[in-house]
C-alpha positions in Angstrom: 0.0 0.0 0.0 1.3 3.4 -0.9 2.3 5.7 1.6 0.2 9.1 2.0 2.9 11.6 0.4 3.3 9.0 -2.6 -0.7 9.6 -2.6 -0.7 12.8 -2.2 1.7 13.8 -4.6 0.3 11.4 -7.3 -3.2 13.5 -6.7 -1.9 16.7 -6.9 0.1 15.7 -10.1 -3.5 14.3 -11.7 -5.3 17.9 -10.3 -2.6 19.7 -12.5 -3.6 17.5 -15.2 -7.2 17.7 -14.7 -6.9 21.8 -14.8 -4.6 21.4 -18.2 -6.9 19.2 -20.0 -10.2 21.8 -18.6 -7.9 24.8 -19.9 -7.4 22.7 -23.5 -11.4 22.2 -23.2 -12.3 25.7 -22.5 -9.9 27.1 -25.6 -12.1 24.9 -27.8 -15.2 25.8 -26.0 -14.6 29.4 -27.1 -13.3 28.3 -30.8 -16.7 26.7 -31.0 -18.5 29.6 -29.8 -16.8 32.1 -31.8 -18.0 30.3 -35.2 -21.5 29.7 -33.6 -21.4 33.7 -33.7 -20.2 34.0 -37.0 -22.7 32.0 -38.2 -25.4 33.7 -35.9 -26.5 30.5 -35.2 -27.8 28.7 -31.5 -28.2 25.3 -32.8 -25.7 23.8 -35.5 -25.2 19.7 -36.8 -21.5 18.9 -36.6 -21.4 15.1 -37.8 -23.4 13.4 -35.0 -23.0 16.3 -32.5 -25.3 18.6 -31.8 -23.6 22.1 -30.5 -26.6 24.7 -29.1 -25.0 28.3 -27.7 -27.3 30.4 -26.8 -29.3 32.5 -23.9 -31.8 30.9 -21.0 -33.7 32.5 -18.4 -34.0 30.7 -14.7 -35.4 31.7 -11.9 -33.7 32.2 -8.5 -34.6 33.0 -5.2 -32.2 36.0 -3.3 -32.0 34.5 0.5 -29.5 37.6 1.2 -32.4 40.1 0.6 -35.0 38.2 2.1 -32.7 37.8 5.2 -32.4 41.6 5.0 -36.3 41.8 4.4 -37.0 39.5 7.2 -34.8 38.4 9.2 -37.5 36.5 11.5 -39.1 34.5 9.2 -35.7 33.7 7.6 -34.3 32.5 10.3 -37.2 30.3 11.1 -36.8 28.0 7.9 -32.5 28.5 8.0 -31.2 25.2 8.2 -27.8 24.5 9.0 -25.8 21.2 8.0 -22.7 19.4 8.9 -20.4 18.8 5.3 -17.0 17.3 5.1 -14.3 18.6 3.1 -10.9 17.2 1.6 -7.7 19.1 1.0 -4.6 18.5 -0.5 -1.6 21.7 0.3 
């Protein structure tokens, strides 16, 4: 069994990786979306892809200013939960 610097090391050398290969993906992301603009198009047929770019509307709900609105009924449906989290430095 591998020590925990040998796995620690081997995970921070795969992050770098992963953050490379998102950087490569996002650089094509925006290649794609630059000629989805030229053509001024949302939805185009590349082979058996179909690439969409364009605007969508969603709704959200603002909890800061319906804390700052009311504070008493917010903090009667606030809900707090225990999370774990993982590190590597």
């Amino acid at each position: 069994m591998k020590n925990l610097e040998t796995l620690a090391r081997e995970y921070r050398e795969i992050q770098a990786e992963i953050k490379t290969l998102k950087e490569q993906a996002d650089a094509i992301k925006q290649q794609m979306i630059a000629k989805m603009d030229k053509l001024n198009s949302e939805v185009e047929t590349a082979g058996e892809f179909t690439v969409r770019w364009g605007a969508y509307q969603s709704t959200r709900f603002d909890t800061k200013k319906f804390k700052e609105a009311q504070p008493e009924l917010y903090s009667e449906y606030v809900t707090q939960t225990v999370a774990t989290r993982f590190t590597v430095s």
